[in-house]
C-alpha positions in Angstrom: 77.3 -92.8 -34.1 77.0 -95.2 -36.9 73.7 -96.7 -37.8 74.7 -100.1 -36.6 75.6 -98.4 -33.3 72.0 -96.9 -33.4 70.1 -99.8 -34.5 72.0 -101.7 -31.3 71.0 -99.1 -29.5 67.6 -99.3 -30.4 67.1 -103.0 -29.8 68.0 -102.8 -26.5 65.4 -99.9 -25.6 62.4 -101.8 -23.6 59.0 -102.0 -25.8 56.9 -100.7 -23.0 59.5 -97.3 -23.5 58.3 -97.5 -26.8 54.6 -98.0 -26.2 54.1 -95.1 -23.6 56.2 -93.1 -26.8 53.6 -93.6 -28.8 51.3 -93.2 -26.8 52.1 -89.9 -25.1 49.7 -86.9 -26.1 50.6 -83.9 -24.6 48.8 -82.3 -21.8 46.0 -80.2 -22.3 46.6 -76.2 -20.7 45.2 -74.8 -17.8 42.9 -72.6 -18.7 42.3 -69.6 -15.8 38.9 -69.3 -15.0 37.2 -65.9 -15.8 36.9 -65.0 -12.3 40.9 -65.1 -12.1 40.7 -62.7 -15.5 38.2 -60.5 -14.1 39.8 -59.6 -11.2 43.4 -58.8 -12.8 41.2 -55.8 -14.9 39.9 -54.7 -11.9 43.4 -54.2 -10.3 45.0 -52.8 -13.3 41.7 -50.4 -13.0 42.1 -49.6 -9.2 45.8 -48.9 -9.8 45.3 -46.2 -13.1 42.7 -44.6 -10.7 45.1 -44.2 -7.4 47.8 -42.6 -9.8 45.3 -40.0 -11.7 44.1 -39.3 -7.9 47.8 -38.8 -6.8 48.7 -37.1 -9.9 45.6 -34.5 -9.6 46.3 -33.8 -6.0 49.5 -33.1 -6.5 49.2 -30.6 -9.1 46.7 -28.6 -6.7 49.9 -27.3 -4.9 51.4 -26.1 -8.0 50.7 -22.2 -8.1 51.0 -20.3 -10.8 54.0 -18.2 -11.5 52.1 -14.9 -12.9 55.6 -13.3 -14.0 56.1 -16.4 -16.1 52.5 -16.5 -17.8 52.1 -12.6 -18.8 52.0 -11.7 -22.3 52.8 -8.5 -23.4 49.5 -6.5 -24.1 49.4 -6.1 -28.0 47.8 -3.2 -28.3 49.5 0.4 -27.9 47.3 3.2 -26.6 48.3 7.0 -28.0 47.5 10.1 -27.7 46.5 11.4 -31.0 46.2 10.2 -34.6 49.1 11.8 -35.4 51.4 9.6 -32.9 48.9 6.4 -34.6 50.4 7.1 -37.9 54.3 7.5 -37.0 53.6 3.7 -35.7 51.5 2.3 -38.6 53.3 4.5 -41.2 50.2 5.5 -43.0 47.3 7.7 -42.8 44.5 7.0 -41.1 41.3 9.0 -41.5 39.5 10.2 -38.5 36.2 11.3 -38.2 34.7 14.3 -37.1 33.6 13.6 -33.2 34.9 13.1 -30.3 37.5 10.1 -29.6 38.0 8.0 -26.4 41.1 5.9 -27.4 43.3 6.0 -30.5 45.7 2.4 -30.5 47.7 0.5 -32.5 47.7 -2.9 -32.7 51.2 -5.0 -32.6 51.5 -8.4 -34.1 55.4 -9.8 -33.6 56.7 -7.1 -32.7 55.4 -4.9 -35.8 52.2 -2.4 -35.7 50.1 -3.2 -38.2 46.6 -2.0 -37.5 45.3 1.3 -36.4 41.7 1.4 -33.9 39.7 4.4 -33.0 37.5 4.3 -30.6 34.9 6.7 -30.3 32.9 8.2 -27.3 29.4 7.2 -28.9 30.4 3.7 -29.1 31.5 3.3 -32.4 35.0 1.9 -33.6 37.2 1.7 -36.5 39.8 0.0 -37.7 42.6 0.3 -40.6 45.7 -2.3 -41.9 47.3 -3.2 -45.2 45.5 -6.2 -46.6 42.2 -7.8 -47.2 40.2 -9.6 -45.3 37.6 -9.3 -42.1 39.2 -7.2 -38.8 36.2 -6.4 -37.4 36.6 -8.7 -34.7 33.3 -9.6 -34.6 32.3 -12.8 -36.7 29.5 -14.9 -37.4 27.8 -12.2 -38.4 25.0 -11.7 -41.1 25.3 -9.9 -43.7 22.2 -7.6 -44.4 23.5 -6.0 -47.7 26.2 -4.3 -49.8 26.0 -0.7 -51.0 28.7 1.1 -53.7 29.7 4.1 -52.4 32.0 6.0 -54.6 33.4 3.3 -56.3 34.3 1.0 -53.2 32.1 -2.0 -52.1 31.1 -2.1 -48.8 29.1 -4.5 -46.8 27.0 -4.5 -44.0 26.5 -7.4 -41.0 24.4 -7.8 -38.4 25.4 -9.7 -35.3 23.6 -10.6 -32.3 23.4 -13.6 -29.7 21.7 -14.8 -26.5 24.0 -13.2 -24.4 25.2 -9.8 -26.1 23.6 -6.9 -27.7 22.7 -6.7 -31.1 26.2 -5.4 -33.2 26.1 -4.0 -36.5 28.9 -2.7 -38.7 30.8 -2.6 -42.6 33.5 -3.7 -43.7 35.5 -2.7 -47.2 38.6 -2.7 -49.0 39.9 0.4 -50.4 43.5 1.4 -52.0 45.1 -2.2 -51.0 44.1 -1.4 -46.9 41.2 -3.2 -45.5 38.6 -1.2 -43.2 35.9 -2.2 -40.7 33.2 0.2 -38.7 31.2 -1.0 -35.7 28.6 2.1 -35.3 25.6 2.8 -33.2 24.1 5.9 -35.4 24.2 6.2 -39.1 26.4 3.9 -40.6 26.3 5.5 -44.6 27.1 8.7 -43.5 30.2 7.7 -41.6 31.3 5.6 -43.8 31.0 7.7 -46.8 32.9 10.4 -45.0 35.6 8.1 -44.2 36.1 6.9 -47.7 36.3 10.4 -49.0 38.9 11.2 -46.6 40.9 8.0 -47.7 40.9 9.1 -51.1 
């Protein structure tokens, strides 16, 4: 289309097309009143609460398969100290009283710490390394003695619910050592350092 074609065109469009061109505005929105807003929430809310009922009743007939969810225990128990160190491959020093349970602990598949637990209460443990493997933690530590050459300090632990623990822990020779006694703790300890030597 030319613009003589258009002008033509345009000259033969009626003037009142023209004026109600001009003078369109365009129609305001609807708005929804709150009401309408409100209650689409409140379904949405009904339906998130039918499915987490469905869902939860439906996972009360699910019963555990035990054979699935045992893990192995990770302790071995032996039958001397001498059996303990064929595991752990090092010596472990034992002291002079009577034992309830020698065990070795195994940590993927490899034994790497020896426990002794003894009749009066009292436990030791042994593995390469540093660090705390008491097992017990939080506790306070009420002071640190030398004792032939090795440092070894002593906790305190005790709670609202449990009895009041106390017990050492040292490093000696590139193996780390904790003793949980009941009787006297310097003694014990002193003997088993000597023995490590």
């Amino acid at each position: 289309m030319n613009s003589k074609k258009f002008s033509e065109a345009m000259s033969e469009l009626d003037t009142r097309y023209v004026e109600e061109a001009i003078g369109y505005q365009k129609k305001k929105s609807y708005k929804k009143p709150v009401r309408f807003k409100l209650g689409a929430m409140a379904a949405c809310l009904c339906l998130v609460i039918a499915g987490g009922v469905i869902f939860t009743q439906n996972n009360r007939n699910n019963i555990p398969n035990p054979e699935i969810v045992q893990i192995p225990n990770p302790f071995i128990i032996v039958t001397s100290v001498e059996e303990m160190e064929e595991y752990l491959d090092f010596h472990v020093p034992v002291l002079d009283k009577e034992v309830e349970t020698y065990s070795v602990l195994v940590v993927d598949s490899y034994p790497t710490m020896g426990q002794i637990n003894y009749a009066d209460g009292s436990e030791f443990r042994i593995e390469y390394g540093s660090g705390d493997i008491s097992g017990v933690y939080g506790g306070t530590l009420e002071e640190s003695k030398d004792i032939e050459g090795v440092k070894v300090d002593y906790y305190r632990y005790a709670d609202d619910t449990a009895q009041e623990l106390t017990y050492a822990i040292w490093e000696q020779n590139g193996f780390t050592f904790s003793y949980l006694y009941t009787n006297d703790r310097i003694a014990d300890v002193e003997t088993i350092i000597q023995k490590f030597k």
